[in-house]
C-alpha positions as CSV (number, residue, x, y, z in Angstrom):
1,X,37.0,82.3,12.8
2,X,35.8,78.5,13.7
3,X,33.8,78.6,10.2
4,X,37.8,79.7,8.2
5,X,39.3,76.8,10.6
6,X,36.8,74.4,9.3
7,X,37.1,75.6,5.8
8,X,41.6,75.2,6.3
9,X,40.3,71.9,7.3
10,X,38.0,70.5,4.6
11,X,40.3,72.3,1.7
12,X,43.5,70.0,3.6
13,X,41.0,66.7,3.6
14,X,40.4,67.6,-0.1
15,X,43.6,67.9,-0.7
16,X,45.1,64.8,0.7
17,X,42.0,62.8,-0.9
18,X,42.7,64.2,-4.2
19,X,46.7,63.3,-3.9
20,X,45.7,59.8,-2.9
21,X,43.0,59.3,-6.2
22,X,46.4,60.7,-8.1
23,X,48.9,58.6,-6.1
24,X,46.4,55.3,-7.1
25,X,45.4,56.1,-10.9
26,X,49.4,56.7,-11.2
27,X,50.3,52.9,-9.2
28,X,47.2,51.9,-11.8
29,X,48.4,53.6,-15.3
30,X,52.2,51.6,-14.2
31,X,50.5,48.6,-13.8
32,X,48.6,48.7,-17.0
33,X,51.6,49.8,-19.0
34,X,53.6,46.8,-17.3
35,X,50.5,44.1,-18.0
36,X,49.3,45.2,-21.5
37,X,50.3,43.0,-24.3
38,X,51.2,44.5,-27.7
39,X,49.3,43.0,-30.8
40,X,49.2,42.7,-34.3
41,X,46.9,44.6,-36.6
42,X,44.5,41.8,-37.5
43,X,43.8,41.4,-33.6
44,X,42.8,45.0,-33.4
45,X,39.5,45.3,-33.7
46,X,38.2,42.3,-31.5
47,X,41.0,43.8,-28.8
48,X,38.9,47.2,-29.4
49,X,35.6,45.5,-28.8
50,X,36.5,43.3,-26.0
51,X,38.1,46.5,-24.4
52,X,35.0,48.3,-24.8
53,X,33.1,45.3,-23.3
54,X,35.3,45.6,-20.2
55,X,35.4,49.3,-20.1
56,X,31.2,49.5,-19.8
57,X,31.8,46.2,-17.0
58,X,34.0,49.0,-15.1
59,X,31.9,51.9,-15.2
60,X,28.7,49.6,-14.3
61,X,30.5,48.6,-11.3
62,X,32.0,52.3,-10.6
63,X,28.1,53.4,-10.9
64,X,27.2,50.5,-8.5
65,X,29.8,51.6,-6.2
66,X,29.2,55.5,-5.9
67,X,25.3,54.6,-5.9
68,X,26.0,52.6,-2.9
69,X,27.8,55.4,-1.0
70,X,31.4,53.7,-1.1
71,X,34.0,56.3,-2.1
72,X,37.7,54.6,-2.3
73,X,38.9,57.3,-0.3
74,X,37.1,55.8,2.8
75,X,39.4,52.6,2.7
76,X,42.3,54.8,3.6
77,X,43.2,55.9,7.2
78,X,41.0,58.8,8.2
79,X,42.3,62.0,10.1
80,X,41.2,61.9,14.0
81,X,41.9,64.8,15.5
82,X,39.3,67.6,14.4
83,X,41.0,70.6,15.1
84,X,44.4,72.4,16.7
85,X,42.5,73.0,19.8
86,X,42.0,69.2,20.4
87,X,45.7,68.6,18.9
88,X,46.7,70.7,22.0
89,X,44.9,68.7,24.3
90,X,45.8,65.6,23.6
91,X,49.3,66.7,23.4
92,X,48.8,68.3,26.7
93,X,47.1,64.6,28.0
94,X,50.2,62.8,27.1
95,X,53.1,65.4,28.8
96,X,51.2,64.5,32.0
């Protein structure tokens, strides 16, 4: 039963840390939208080329990142209360 509680647990964690990646990339995507200049046809293809230059400068540094163990996910507030048993407790700490 412990092993299906843990299981609730890591699916709700994955959950949450899946909604916050979709919450940021949509706060992102806005921002980009709001930030991107239009241009003309003849500016096109050094536009393409300096966005590919930027794109690989992102992925280098996302490589960099996840190579070093940092996940964006950890900058957020983490849950601290491990289970419903401990949620009980403390609850049961603080009525007294």
């Amino acid at each position: 039963m412990r092993r299906v509680d843990r299981l609730g647990r890591l699916a709700t964690r994955l959950e949450r840390d899946i909604n916050a990646m979709a919450e940021a990339f949509a706060v992102f995507v806005q921002l980009w939208f709001a930030h991107t200049p239009s241009i003309g046809e003849n500016e096109k293809d050094a536009a393409r080329r300096e966005a590919w230059n930027q794109y690989q400068k992102f992925v280098e540094y996302v490589a960099t990142q996840m190579a070093g163990g940092h996940r964006f996910i950890d900058d957020l507030v983490q849950d601290t209360i491990a289970d419903e048993d401990e949620l009980h407790q403390a609850v049961g700490n603080n009525a007294d």
